[in-house]
C-alpha positions in Angstrom: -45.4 1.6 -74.2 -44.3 -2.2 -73.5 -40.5 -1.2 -74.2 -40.6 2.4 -71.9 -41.6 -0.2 -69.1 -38.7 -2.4 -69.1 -36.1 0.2 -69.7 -36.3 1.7 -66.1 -36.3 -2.0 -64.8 -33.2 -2.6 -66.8 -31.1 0.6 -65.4 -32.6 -0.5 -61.8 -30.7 -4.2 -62.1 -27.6 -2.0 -63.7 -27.5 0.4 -60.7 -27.6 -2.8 -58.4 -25.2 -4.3 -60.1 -22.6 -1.5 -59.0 -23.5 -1.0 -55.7 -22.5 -4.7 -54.8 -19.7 -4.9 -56.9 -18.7 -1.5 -55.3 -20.1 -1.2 -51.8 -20.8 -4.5 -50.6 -18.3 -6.6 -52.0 -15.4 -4.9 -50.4 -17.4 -4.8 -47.0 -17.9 -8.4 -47.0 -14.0 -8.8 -47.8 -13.0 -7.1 -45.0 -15.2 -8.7 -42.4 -13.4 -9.4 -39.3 -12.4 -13.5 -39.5 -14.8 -15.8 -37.9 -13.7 -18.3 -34.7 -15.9 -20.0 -32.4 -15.4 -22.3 -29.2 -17.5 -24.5 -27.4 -16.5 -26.4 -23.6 -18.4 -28.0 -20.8 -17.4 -25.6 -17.8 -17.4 -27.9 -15.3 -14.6 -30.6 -17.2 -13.4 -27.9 -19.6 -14.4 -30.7 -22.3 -14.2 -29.4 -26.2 -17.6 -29.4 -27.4 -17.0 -27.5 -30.6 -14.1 -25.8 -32.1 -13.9 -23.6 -35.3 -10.5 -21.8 -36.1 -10.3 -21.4 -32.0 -6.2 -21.3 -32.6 -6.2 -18.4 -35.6 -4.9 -15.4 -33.5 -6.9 -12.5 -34.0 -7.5 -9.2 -32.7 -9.8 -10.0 -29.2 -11.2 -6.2 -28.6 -12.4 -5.5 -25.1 -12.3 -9.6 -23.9 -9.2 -8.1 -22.9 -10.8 -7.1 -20.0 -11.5 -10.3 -18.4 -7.8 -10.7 -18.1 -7.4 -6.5 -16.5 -10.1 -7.9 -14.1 -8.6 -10.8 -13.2 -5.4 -9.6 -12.2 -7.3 -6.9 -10.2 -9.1 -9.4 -8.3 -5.1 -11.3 -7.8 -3.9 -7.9 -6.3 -6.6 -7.1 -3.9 -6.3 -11.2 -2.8 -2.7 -10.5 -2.1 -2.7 -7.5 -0.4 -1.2 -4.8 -3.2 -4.4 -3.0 -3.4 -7.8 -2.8 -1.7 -11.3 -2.3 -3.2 -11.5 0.8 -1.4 -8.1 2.4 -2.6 -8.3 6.0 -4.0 -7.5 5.8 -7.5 -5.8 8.9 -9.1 -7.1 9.4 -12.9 -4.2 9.9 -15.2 -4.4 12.1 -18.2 -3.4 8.7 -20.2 -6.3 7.0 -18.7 -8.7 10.2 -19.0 -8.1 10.1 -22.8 -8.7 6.9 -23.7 -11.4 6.4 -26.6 -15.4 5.2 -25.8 -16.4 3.2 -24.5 -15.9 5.1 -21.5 -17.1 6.0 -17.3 -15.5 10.0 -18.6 -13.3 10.3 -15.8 -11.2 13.6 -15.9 -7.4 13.8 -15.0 -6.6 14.3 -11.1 -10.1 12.7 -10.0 -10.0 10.4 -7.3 -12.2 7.4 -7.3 -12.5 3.6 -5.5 -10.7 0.8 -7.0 -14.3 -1.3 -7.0 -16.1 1.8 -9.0 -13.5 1.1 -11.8 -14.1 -2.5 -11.9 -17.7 -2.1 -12.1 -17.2 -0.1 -14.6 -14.5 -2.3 -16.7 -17.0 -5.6 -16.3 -20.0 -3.9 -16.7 -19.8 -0.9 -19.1 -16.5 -1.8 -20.3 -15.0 1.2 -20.4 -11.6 2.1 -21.3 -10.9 4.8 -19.1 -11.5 2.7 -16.2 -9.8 -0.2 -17.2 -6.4 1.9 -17.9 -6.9 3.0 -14.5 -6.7 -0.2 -13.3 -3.8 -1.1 -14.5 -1.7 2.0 -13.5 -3.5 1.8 -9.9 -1.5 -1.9 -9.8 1.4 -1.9 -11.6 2.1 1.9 -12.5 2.1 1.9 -16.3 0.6 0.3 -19.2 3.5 -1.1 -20.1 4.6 -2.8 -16.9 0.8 -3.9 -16.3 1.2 -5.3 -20.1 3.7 -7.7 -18.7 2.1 -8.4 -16.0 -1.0 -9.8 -18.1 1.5 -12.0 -19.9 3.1 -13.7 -17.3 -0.5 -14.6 -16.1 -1.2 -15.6 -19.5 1.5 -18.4 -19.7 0.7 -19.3 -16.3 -2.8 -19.8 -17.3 -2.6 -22.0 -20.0 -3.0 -19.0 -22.7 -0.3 -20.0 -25.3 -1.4 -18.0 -28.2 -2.3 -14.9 -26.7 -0.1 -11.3 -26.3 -1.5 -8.3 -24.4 -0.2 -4.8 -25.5 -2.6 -3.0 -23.4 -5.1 -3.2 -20.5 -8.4 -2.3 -22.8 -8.5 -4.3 -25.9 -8.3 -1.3 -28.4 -6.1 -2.3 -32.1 -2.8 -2.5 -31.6 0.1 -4.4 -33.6 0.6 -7.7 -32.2 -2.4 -7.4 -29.2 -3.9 -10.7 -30.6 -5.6 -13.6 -29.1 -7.8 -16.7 -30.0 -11.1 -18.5 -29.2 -9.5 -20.9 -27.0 -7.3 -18.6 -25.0 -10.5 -16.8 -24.3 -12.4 -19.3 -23.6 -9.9 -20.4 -21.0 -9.6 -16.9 -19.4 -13.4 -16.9 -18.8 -13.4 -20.4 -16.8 -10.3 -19.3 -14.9 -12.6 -15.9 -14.1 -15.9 -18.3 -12.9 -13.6 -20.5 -10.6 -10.4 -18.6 -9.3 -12.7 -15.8 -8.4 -16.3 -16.7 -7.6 -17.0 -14.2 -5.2 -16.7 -11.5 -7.8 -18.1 -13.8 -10.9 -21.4 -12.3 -9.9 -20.7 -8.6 -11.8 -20.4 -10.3 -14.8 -24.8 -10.9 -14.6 -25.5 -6.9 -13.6 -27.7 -5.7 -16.0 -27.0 -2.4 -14.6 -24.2 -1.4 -11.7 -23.2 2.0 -9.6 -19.7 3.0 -10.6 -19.0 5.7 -8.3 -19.9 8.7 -11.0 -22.8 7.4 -12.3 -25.1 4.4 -13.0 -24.0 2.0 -15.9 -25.6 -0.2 -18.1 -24.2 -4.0 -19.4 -22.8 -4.1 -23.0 -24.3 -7.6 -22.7 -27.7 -6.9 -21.5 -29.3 -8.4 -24.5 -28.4 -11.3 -24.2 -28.5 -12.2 -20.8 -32.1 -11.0 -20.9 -32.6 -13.0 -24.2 -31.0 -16.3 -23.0 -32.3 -18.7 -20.3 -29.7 -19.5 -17.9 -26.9 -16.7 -19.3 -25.0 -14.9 -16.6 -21.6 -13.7 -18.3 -19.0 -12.6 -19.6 -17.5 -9.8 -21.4 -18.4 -8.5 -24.8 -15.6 -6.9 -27.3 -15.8 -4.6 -30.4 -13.6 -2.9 -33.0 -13.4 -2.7 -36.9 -10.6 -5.2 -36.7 -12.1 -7.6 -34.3 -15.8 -7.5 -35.0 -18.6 -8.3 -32.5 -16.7 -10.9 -29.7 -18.9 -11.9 -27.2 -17.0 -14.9 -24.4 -20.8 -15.6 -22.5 -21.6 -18.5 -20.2 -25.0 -20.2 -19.2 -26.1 -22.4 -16.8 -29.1 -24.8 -16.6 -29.5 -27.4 -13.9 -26.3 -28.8 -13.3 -24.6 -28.5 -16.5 -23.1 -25.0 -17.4 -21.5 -23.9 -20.8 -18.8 -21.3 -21.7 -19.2 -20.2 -25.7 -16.8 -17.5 -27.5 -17.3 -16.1 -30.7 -14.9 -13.8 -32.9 -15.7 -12.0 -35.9 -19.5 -11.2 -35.7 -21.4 -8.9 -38.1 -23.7 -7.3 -35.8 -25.1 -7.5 -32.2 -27.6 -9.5 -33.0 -26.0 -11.9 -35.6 -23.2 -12.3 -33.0 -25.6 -13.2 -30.3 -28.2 -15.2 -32.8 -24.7 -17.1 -33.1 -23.7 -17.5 -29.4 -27.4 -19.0 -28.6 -26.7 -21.4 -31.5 -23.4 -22.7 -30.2 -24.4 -22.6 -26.5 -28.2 -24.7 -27.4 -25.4 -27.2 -29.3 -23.2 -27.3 -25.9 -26.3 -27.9 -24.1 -27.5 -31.0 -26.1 -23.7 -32.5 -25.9 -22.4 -32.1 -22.4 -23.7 -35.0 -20.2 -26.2 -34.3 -17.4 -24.3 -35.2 -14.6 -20.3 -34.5 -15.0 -17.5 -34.3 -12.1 -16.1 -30.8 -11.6 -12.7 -30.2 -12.6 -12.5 -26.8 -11.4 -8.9 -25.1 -13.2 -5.7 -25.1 -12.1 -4.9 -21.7 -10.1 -2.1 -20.2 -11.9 1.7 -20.6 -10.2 4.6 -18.3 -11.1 7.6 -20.5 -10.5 7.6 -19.5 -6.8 5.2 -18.1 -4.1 1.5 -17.3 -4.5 2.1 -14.2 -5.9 3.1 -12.7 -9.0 7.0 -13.0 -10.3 9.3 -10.6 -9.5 13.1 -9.2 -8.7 14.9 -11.2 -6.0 16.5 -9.3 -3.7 19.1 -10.5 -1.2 20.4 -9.1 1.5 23.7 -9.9 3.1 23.4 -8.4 6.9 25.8 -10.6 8.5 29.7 -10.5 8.9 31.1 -13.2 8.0 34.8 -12.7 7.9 36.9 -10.1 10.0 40.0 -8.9 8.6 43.1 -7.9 10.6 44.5 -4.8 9.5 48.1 -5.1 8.4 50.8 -3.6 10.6 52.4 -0.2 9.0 56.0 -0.6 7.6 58.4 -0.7 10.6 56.2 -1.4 13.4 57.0 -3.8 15.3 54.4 -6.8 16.1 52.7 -6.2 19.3 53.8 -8.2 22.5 51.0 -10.7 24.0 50.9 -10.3 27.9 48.9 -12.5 30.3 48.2 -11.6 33.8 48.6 -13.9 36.3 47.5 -12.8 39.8 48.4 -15.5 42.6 46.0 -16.8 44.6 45.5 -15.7 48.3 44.8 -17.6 51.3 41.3 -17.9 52.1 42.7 -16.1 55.5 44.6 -13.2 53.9 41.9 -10.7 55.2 42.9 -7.2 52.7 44.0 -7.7 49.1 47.7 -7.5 47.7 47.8 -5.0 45.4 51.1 -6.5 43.0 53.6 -4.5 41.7 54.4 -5.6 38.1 58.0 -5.5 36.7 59.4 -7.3 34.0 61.1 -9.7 36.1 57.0 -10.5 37.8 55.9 -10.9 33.9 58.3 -13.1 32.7 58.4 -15.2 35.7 54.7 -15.4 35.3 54.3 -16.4 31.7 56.3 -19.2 32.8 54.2 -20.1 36.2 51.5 -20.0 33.8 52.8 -22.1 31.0 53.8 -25.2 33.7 50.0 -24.7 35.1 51.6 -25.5 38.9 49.9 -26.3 41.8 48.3 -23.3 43.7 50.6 -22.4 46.4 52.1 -19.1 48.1 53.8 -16.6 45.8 57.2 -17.5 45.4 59.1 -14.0 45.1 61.9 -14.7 41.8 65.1 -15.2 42.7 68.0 -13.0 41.1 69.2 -16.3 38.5 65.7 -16.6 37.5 65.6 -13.1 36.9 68.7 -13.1 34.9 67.9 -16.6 32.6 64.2 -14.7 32.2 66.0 -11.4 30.9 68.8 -13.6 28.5 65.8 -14.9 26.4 65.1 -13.8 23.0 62.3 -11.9 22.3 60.6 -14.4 19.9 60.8 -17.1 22.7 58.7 -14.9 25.2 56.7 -13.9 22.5 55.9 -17.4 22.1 55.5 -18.0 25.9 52.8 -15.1 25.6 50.7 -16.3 23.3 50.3 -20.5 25.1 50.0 -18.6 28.2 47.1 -16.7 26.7 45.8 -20.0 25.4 45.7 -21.6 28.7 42.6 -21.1 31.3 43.5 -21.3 34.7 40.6 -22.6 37.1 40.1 -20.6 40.2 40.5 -22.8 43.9 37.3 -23.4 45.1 36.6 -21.6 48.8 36.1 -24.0 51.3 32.8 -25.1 52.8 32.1 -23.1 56.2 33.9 -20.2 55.2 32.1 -16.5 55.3 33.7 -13.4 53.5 34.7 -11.0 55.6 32.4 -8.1 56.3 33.6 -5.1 55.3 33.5 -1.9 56.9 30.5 0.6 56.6 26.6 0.2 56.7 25.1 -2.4 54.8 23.4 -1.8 51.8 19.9 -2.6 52.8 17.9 -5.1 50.1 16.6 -4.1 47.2 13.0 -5.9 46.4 13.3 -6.4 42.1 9.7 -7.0 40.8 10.8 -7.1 37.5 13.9 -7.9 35.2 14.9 -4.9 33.5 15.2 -5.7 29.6 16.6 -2.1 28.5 19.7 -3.9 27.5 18.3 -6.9 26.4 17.5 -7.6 22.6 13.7 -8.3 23.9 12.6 -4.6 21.5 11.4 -4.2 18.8 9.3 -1.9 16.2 6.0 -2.0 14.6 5.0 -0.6 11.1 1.8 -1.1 10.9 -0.9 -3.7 10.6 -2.1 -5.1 7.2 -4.7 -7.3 5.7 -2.4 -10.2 4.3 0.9 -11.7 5.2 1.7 -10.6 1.8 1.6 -7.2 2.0 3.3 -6.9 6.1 6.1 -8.5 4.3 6.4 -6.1 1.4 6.1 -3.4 3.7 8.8 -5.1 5.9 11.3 -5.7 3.1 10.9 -1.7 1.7 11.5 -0.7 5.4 14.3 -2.7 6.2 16.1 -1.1 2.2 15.3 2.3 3.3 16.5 2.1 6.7 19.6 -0.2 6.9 22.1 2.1 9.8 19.1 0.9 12.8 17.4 -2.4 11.1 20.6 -4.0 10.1 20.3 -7.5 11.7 17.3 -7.3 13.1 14.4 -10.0 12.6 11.4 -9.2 10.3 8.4 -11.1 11.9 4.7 -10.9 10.6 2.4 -11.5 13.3 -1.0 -13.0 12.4 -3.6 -11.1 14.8 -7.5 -11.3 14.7 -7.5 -7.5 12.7 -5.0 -8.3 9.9 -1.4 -9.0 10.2 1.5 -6.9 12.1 4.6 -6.6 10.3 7.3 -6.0 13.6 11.1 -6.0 13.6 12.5 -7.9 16.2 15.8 -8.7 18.1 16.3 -4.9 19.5 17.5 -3.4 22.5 14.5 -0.6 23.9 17.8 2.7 22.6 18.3 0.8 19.4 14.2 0.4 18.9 13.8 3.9 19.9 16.6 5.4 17.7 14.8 3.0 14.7 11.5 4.4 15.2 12.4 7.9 15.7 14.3 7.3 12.2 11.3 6.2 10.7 9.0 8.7 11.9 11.8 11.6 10.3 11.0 9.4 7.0 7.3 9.7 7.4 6.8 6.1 8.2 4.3 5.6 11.1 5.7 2.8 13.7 5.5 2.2 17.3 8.0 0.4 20.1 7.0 -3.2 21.0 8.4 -4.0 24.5 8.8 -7.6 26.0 5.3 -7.9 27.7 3.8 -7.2 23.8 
């Protein structure tokens, strides 16, 4: 009886046996690496690193980086919280976590951020980036650039989610950064990341993060991440008093071991960082030039700067240079002289003009002078032409006292001008609308100006600061050239008014 007891015990310890070496083993093997980083938010202080520069694969912490570049686009004037968001079919199909948002729905910008930082769904997020950028690809780069300009040198985004895919890695650090970047550049929006719950247009969503921020004292943040290559991420950050900590984790097991974790690391931050620190807040990113993100250059060359004479056609002859020269009358002669011109009058003229005499009576040519005028070569009077036309002959001045005499006929009677007429002044202009940065008038401004070049060629592209946004206007018109501009427009569907002088 003794041995039938210990022979089931034995094949129990046997059938153990195999499932670890089988079953468990391999598991463990593939578990997703581990990282971990620890910094004071307000000095950005290392308070404890563990592999926080091994790339590895950073799941849906992505989406702090999607958000971020949201909140840059509606700062700048691309794209408002209230924009009407068209759902591709790339976005619609994206994998859960998702809002299920179907192909050709319409929805507000802020619903699919909510839904992004909260939920973190996929869907959304894609949305996001098409919304700014137009393709995952292009919004890709786009997450680079702001990358390198924060400070992130080990990261590379492939898409806007965080779902596996080759070469979309990451590290502790770089996350780490991206969340402080998120709590500083953008306070006004920092608070999303503590919504246990949130209204995302379509329905109500819950926080992939709500654990922990109800399990944790102080907690208000960040972003959670998960896939089979990535494990449980979690980038979370607490405050207590005046000290405030920012921990990320990569690689958990579970939920709950990821977050047992996290409260480890952020009571260790707590017990490090000093009481009382100065606030370092992060450098803003900068993209080489402007506020705004990098882009094409694009110059335009509007003005003439060299006018070329067109060449004379094979056998013409060059043209002959005449200046008139009208004598001056007495202040008595009452009726003008109307002269008659003959070539004898023009050369003697050009020669009158090229000695610049002393006014006097009109001398009529005598017949030698008209003979020594008519023996010169052409070149000579050719040459006679062209001083005379350089010389500027300054009219006698009337003499004090003197009236003009009254002509015949009724007088004109006076006419009372109240105003200046500007019609053929360059005091026009047009509007194209009024926008909520500086930013964006000039975008709007520059895509104008390239799509209608015949009527806004040299004109002045001015953005107006007013208390309800900004007006983009160009400038420097006359009121048929701003007319013909705007009426140009309007055929191309672009709204615009005429700005007078008084405007």
């Amino acid at each position: 009886m003794k041995a039938r007891r210990v022979q089931p015990a034995r094949y129990g310890l046997y059938l153990f046996t195999a499932i670890w070496l089988l079953i468990l083993l391999p598991l463990s093997a593939l578990a997703a690496p581990y990282a971990a980083y620890v910094i004071d938010a307000r000095t950005g202080e290392v308070l404890h690193a563990a592999n926080a520069d091994t790339r590895l694969h950073p799941a849906s912490l992505t989406k702090m980086m999607t958000l971020y570049i949201a909140f840059e686009a509606v700062k700048q004037g691309e794209i408002t919280l209230d924009t009407k968001v068209r759902i591709s079919k790339n976005a619609a199909a994206e994998p859960p976590s998702k809002l299920g948002l179907r192909p050709g729905q319409e929805i507000a910008l802020r619903y699919l951020i909510r839904a992004a930082a909260v939920k973190s769904a996929n869907d959304a997020a894609t949305a996001i980036g098409e919304a700014i950028e137009g393709s995952e690809a292009k919004f890709a780069r786009r997450m680079n650039r702001t990358a390198k300009a924060l400070g992130m040198t080990r990261t590379t985004f492939k898409n806007m989610h965080g779902l596996t895919e080759a070469g979309h890695l990451s590290t502790a650090r770089d996350m780490t950064i991206m969340g402080r970047h998120l709590l500083y550049d953008y306070p006004q929006y920092y608070n999303l990341f503590s919504r246990v719950t949130a209204d995302a247009g379509v329905r109500k969503v819950s926080h992939t993060n709500r654990r922990f921020l109800n399990d944790y004292r102080g907690a208000d943040g960040i972003k959670t991440g998960y896939t089979r290559a990535a494990g449980f991420n979690l980038t979370a950050s607490a405050e207590r008093g005046n000290e405030r900590i920012i921990v990320t984790v990569f690689g958990g097991n579970s939920t709950s071991s990821r977050n047992a974790k996290v409260a480890e690391l952020m009571d260790l931050g707590f017990r490090r960082a000093p009481s009382r620190a100065p606030l370092r807040k992060p450098t803003p990113p900068s993209y080489g030039s402007g506020d705004g993100p990098q882009g094409k250059t694009i110059r335009l060359h509007l003005a003439v700067k060299e006018s070329l004479r067109p060449q004379l056609r094979p056998g013409s002859e060059p043209p002959l240079l005449v200046a008139s020269a009208t004598p001056v009358l007495p202040p008595e002669t009452a009726a003008p002289v109307e002269p008659v011109v003959s070539n004898a009058d023009v050369t003697a003229a050009l020669r009158e003009a090229v000695k610049v005499p002393e006014p006097a009576a009109p001398v009529a040519p005598t017949e030698a002078a008209l003979q020594t005028a008519e023996a010169q070569p052409e070149e000579t009077v050719e040459k006679v032409a062209l001083a005379a036309a350089r010389v500027s002959i300054r009219p006698i001045m009337r003499p004090r006292g003197s009236a003009t005499a009254a002509l015949p006929g009724k007088a004109e009677e006076q006419e009372v001008v109240t105003r200046v007429s500007t019609s053929g002044g360059r005091h026009w202009g047009v509007n194209v609308g009024r926008y909520p940065s500086r930013y964006a008038a000039e975008k709007v401004l520059l895509k104008t100006a390239l799509a209608e070049m015949d009527t806004l060629d040299g004109t002045l592209r001015k953005v107006v600061q007013r208390p309800q946004g900004f007006d983009a206007n160009f400038l420097g018109m006359t009121r048929d050239s701003a007319d013909l501009a705007c009426r140009r427009l309007n055929a191309r569907n672009i709204a615009c008014f005429m700005v007078g002088p008084s405007s």
